[in-house]
C-alpha positions as a Markdown table, in Angstrom:
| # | Residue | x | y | z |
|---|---|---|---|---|
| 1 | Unk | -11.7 | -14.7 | -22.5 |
| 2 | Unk | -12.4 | -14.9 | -18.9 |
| 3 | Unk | -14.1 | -12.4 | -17.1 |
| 4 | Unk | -12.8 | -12.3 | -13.0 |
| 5 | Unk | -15.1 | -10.2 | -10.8 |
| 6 | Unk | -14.1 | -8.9 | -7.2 |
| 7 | Unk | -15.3 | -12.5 | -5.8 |
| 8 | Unk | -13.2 | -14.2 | -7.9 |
| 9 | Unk | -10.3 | -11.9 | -7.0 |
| 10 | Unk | -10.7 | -12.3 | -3.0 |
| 11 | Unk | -10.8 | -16.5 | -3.6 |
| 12 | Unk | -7.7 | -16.2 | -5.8 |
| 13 | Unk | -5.6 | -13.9 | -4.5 |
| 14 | Unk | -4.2 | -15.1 | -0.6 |
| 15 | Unk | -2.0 | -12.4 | 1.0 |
| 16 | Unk | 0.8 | -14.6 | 1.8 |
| 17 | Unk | 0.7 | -15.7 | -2.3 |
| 18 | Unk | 0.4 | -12.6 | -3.5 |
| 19 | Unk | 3.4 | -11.0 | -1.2 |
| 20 | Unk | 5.7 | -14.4 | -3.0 |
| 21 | Unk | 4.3 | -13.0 | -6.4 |
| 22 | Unk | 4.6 | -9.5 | -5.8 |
| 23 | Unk | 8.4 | -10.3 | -4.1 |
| 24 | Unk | 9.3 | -12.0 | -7.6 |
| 25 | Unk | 8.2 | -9.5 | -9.7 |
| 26 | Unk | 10.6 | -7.4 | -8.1 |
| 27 | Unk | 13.4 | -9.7 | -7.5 |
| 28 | Unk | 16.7 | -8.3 | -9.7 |
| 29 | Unk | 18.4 | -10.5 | -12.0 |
| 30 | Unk | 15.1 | -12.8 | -12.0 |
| 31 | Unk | 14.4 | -13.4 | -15.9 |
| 32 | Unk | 11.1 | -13.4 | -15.4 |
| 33 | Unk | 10.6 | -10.0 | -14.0 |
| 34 | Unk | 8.1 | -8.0 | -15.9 |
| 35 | Unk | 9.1 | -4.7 | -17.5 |
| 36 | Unk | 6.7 | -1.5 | -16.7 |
| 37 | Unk | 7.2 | 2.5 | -17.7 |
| 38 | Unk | 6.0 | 4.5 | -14.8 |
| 39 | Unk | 2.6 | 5.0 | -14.9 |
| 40 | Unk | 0.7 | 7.9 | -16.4 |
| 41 | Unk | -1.7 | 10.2 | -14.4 |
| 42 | Unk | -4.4 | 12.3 | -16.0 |
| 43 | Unk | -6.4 | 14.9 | -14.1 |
| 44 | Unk | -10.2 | 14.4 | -15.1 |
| 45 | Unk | -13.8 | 16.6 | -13.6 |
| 46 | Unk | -13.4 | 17.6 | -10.5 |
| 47 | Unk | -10.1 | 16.4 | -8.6 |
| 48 | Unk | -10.7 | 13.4 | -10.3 |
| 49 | Unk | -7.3 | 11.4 | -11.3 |
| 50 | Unk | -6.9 | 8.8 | -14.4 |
| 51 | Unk | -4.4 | 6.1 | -13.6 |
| 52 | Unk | -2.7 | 4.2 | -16.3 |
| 53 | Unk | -0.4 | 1.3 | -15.7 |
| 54 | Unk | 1.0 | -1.3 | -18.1 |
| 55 | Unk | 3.3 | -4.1 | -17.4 |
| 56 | Unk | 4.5 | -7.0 | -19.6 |
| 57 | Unk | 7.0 | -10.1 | -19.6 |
| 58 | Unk | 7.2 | -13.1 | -22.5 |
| 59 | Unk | 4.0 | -14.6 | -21.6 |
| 60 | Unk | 1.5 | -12.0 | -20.6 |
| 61 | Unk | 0.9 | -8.1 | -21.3 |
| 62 | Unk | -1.5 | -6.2 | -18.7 |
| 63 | Unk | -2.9 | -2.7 | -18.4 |
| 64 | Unk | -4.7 | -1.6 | -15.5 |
| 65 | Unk | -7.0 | 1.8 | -15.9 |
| 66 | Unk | -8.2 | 2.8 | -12.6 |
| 67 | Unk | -9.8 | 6.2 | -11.3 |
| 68 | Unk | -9.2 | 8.2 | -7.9 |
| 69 | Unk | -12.3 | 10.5 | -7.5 |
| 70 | Unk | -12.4 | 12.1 | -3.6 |
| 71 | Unk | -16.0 | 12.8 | -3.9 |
| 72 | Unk | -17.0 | 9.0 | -4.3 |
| 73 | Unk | -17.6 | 8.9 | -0.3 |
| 74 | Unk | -20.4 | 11.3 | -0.8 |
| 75 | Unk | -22.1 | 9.1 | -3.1 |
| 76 | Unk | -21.4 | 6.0 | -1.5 |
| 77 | Unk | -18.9 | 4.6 | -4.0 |
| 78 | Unk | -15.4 | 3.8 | -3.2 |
| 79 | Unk | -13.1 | 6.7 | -4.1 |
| 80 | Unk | -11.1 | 4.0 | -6.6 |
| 81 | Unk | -12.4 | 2.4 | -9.3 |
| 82 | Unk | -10.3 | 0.0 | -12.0 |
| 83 | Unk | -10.6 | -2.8 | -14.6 |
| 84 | Unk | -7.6 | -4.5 | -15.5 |
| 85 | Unk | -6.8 | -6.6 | -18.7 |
| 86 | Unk | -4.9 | -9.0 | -19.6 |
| 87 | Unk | -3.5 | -10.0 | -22.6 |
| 88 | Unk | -1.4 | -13.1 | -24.0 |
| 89 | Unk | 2.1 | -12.0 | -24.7 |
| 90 | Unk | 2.6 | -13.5 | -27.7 |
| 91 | Unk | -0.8 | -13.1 | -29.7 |
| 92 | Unk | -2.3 | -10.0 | -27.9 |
| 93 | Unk | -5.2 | -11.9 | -27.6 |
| 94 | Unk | -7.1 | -10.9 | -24.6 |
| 95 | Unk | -6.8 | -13.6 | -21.9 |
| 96 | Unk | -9.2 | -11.5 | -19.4 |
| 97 | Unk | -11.0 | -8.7 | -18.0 |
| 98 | Unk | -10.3 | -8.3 | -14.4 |
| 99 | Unk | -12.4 | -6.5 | -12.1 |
| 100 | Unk | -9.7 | -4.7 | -10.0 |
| 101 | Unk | -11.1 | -3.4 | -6.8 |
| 102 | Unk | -10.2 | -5.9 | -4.9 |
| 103 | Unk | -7.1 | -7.1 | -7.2 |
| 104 | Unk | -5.7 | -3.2 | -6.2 |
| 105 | Unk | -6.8 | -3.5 | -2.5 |
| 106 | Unk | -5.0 | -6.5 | -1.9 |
| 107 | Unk | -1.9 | -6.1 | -3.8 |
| 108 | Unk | -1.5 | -2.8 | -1.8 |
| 109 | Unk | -2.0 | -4.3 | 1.4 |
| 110 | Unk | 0.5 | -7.3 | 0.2 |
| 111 | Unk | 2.9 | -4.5 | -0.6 |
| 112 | Unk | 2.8 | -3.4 | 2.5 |
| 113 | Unk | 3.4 | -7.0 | 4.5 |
| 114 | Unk | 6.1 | -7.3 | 1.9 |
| 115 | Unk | 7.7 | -4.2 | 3.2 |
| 116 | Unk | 6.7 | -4.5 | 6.8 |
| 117 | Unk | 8.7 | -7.7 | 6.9 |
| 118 | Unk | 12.2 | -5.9 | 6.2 |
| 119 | Unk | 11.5 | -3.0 | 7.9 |
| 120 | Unk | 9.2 | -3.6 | 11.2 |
| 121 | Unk | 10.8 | -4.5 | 14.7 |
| 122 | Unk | 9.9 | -8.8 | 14.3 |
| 123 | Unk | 7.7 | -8.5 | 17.5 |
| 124 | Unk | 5.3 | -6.0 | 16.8 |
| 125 | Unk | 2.6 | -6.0 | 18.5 |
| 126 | Unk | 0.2 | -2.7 | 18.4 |
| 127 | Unk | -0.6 | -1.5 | 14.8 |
| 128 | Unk | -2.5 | 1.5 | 14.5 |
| 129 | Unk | -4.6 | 1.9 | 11.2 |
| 130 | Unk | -5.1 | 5.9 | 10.0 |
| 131 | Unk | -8.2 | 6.0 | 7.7 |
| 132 | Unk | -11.1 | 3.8 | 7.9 |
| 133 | Unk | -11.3 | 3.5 | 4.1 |
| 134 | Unk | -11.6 | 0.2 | 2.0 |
| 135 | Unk | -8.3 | -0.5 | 2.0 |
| 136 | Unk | -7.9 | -0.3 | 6.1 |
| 137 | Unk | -9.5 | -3.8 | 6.8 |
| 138 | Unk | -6.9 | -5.4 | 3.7 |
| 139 | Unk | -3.7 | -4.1 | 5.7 |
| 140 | Unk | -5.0 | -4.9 | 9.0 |
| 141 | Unk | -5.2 | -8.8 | 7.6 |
| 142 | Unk | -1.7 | -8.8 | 5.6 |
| 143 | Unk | 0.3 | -6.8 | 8.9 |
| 144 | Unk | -0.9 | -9.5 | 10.5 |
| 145 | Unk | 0.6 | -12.3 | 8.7 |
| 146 | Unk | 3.9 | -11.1 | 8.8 |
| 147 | Unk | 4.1 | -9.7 | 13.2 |
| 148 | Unk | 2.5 | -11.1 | 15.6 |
| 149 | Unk | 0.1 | -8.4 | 15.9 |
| 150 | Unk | -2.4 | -8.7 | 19.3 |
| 151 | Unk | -3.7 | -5.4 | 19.3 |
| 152 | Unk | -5.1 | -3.1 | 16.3 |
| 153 | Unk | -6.8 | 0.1 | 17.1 |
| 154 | Unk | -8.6 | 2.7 | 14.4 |
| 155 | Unk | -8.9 | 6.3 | 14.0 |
| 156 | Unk | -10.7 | 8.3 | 11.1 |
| 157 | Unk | -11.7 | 11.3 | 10.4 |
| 158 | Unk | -15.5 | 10.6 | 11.4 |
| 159 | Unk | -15.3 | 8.3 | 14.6 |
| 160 | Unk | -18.4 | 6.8 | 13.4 |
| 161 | Unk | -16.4 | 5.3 | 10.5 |
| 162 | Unk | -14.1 | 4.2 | 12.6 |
| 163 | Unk | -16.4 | 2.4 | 15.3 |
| 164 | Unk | -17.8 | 0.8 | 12.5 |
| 165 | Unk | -14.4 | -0.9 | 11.1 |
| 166 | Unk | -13.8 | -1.4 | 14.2 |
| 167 | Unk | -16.9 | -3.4 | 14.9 |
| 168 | Unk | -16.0 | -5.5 | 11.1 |
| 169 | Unk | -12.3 | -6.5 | 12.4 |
| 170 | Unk | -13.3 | -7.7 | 16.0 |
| 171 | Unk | -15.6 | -9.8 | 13.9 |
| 172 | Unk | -13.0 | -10.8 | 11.3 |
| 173 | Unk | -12.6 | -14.5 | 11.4 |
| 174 | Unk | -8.6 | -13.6 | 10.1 |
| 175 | Unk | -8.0 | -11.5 | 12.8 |
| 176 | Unk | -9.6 | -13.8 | 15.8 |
| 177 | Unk | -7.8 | -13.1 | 18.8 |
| 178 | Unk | -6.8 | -9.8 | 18.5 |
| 179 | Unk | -8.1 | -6.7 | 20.6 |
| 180 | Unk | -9.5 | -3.8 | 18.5 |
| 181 | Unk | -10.9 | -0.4 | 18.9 |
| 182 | Unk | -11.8 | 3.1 | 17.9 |
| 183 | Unk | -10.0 | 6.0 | 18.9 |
| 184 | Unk | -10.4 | 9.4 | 19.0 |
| 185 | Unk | -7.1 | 10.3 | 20.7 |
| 186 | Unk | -4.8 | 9.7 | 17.3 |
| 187 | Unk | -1.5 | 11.3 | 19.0 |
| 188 | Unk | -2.1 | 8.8 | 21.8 |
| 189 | Unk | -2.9 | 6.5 | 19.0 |
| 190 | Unk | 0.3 | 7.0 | 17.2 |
| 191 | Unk | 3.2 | 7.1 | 20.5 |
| 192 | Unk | 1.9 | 3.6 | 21.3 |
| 193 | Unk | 1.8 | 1.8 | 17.9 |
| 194 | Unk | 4.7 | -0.6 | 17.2 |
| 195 | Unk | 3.2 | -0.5 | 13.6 |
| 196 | Unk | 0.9 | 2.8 | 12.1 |
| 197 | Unk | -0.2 | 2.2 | 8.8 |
| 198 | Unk | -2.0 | 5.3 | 6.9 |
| 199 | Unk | -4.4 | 5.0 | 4.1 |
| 200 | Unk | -5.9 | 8.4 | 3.6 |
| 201 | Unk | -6.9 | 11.1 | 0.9 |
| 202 | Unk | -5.5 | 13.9 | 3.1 |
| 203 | Unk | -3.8 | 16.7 | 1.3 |
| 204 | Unk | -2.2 | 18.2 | 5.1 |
| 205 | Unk | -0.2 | 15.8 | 7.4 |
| 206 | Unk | -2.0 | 13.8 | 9.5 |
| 207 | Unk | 0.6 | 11.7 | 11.4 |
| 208 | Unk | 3.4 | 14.3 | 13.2 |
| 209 | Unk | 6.9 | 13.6 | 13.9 |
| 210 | Unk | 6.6 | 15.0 | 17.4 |
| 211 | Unk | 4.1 | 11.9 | 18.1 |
| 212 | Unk | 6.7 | 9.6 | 17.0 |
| 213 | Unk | 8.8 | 7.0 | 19.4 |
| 214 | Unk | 12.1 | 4.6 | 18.5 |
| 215 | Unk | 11.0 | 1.7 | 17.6 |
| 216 | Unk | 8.2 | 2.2 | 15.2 |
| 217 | Unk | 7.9 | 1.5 | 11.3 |
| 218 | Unk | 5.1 | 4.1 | 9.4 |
| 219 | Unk | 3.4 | 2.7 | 6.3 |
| 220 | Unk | 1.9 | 5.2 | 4.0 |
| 221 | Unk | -0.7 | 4.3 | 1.5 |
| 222 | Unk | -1.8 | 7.5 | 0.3 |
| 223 | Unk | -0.3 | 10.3 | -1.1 |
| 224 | Unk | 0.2 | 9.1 | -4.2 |
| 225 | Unk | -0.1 | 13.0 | -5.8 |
| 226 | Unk | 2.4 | 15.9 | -5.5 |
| 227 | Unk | -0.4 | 17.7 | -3.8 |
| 228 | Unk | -0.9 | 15.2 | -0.8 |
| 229 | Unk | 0.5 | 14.7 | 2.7 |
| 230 | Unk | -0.2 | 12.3 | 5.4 |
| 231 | Unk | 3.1 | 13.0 | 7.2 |
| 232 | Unk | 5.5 | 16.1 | 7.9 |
| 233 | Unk | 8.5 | 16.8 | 7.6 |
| 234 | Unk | 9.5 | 16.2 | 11.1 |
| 235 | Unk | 8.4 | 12.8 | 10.6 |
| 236 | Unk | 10.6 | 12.5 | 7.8 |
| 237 | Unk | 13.5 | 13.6 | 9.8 |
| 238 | Unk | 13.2 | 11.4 | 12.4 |
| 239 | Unk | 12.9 | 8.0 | 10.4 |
| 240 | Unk | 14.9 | 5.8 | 8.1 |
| 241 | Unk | 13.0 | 6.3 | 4.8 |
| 242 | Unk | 12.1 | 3.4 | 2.3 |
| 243 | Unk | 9.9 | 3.4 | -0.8 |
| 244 | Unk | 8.2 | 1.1 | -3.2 |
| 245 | Unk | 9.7 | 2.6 | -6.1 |
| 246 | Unk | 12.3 | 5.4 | -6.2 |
| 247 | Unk | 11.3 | 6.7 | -9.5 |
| 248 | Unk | 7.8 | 6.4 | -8.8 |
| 249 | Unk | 7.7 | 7.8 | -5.0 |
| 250 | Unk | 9.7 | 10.3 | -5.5 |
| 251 | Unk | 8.1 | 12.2 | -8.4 |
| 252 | Unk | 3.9 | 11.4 | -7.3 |
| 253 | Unk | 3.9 | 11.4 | -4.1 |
| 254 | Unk | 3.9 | 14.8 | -1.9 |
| 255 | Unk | 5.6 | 13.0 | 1.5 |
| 256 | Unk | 8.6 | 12.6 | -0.6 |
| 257 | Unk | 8.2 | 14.8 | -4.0 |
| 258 | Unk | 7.5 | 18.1 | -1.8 |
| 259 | Unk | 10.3 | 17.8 | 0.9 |
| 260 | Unk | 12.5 | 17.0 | -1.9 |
| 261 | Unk | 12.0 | 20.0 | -3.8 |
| 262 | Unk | 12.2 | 22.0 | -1.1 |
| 263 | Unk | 15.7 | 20.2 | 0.5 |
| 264 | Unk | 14.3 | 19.4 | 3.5 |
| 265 | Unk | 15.5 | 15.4 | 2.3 |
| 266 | Unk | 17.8 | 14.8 | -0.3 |
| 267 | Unk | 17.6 | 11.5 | -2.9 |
| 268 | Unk | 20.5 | 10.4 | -0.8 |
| 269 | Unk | 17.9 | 9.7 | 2.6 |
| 270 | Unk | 15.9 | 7.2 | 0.4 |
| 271 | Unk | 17.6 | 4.1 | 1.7 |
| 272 | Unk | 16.3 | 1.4 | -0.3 |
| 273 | Unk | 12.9 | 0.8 | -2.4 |
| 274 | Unk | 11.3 | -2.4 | -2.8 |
| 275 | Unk | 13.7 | -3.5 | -5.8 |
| 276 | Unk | 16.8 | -3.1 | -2.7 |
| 277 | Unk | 14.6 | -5.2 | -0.1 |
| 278 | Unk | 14.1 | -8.4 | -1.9 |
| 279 | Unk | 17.1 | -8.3 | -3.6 |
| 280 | Unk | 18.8 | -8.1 | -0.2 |
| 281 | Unk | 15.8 | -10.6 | 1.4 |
| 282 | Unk | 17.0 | -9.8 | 5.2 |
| 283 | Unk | 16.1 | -7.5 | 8.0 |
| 284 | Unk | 16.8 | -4.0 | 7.1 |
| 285 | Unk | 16.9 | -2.5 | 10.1 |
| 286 | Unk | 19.6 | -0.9 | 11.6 |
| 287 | Unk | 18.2 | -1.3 | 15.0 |
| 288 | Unk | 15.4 | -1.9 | 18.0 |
| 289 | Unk | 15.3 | 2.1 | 18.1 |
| 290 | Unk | 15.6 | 3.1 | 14.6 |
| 291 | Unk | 12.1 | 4.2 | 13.2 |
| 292 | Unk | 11.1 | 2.7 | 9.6 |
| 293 | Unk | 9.0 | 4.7 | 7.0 |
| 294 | Unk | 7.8 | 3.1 | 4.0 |
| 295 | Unk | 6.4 | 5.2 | 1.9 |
| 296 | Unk | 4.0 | 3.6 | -1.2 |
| 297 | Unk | 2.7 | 4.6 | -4.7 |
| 298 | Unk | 2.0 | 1.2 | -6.1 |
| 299 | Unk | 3.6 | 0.1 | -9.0 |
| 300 | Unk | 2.4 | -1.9 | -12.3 |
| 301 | Unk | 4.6 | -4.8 | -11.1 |
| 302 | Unk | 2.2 | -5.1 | -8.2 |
| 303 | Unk | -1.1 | -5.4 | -10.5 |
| 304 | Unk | 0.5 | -7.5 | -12.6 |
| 305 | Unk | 2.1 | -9.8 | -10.6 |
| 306 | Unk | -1.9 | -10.2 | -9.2 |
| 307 | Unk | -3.6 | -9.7 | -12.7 |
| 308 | Unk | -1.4 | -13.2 | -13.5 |
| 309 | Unk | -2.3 | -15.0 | -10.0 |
| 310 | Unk | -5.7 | -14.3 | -10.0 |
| 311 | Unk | -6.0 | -15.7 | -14.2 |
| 312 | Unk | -4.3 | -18.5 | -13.4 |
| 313 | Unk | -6.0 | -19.5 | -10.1 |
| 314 | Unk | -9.3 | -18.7 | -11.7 |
């Protein structure tokens, strides 16, 4: 049994890789694509969530636990915490114990890159990074890869936080080059992204529609509860609306779940997930004009798909 901590995980796992891993995983018809049940969510202490989600094909079975707990900032932990194991498909034996910190940060970002290359204008050049979490630095490395990004800029919450990632990604050897700063102007922010990726705990929308220009692709990270917003609903009427997982974004997460319920979208406005765009593998856009919203609850595919990569790099 091997035991892969975060180090091992950030040597293994390359975002262009892991997008290729995470893009087969998903590929229909491919008969190697894992099988997964949605995952299971468990309320625990005080807003704390449980996050259970297992995924198996004919050579490996995985389970990844991980924790959401809001008041981890206050302690100076990360807000998610998860271990993921691995186990041989044919035995059960366990194979390894993977710390997954960085295995979920970096599939998410991947995720998003994945997306971003269906769905963003091909010459994107601004992005705009809401939330100066752990996850922030991850998806301004994997946008990046995939649009010739020149300029990132980063607004939080605390502008204090956001100075300081700022600071970390003007020194970032993968993002050498580029011009990046704080802001504390987040409508400003927002009309002159090309790309405005959101990774927040919010529970109240923090991106508007009225901020919104053609032209722009919106990737949301958070929300990933019925209870949580980082958009409204104007910003949901004004874009072409994509998810990771239909099933999965459409019941946990409050950007979609809520508006649904409520009629302000219908099923029908979810153009394509994940499954559609890499079956598909071409530009998804309907236009220069037409704003993109990808809206993300990870998925066990994802995990595994880097669970697998990381064991067999490692």
């Amino acid at each position: 049994m091997r035991i892969l901590a975060n180090a091992d995980v950030a040597r293994t796992l390359d975002y262009a890789g892991l997008m290729e891993r995470i893009a087969a995983a998903f590929r229909a018809g491919s008969p190697d694509r894992p099988s997964a049940p949605l995952r299971h969510h468990h309320a625990f202490a005080d807003a704390g969530t449980l996050l259970l989600m297992p995924a198996w094909d004919r050579r490996f079975v995985g389970v990844k636990i991980a924790t959401v707990v809001p008041g981890n900032a206050a302690r100076g932990l990360a807000s998610v915490q998860s271990t993921y194991l691995l186990l041989d498909g044919e035995t059960g034996e366990t194979r390894a114990v993977i710390e997954g910190r960085e295995l979920t940060l970096r599939r998410t970002a991947a995720a998003s890159a994945l997306a971003s290359r269906y769905l963003s204008r091909p010459d994107s050049a601004r992005l705009l990074l809401v939330g100066a979490g752990a996850l922030a630095p991850h998806l301004a490395r994997a946008h990046a890869l995939v649009r010739p990004i020149r300029e990132i800029a980063v607004w939080n919450r605390t502008p204090a936080r956001a100075a300081a990632l700022a600071e970390a990604l003007a020194a970032d050897p993968a993002l050498a080059g580029r011009a990046v700063a704080a802001t504390a102007d987040l409508a400003a922010a927002v009309a002159r992204a090309d790309i405005v990726a959101v990774a927040t705990l919010a529970t109240e929308p923090v991106v508007l529609g009225a901020w919104l220009r053609p032209g722009q692709h919106l990737d949301l990270v958070g929300s990933f509860r019925p209870h949580m917003r980082e958009v409204d609903d104007a910003a949901l009427g004004r874009a072409s609306l994509y998810c990771d997982t239909r099933a999965g974004a459409m019941r946990e997460s409050g950007d979609l779940a809520g508006p649904l319920a409520r009629g302000v979208i219908a099923p029908g406005d979810i153009r394509g997930d994940l499954f559609d765009l890499v079956r598909n593998d071409r530009p998804a856009r309907s236009g220069a004009d037409e704003i993109t919203l990808f809206k993300s609850v990870g998925h066990a595919f994802e995990d595994f798909a880097a669970a697998v990569m990381a064991y067999e790099r490692g």
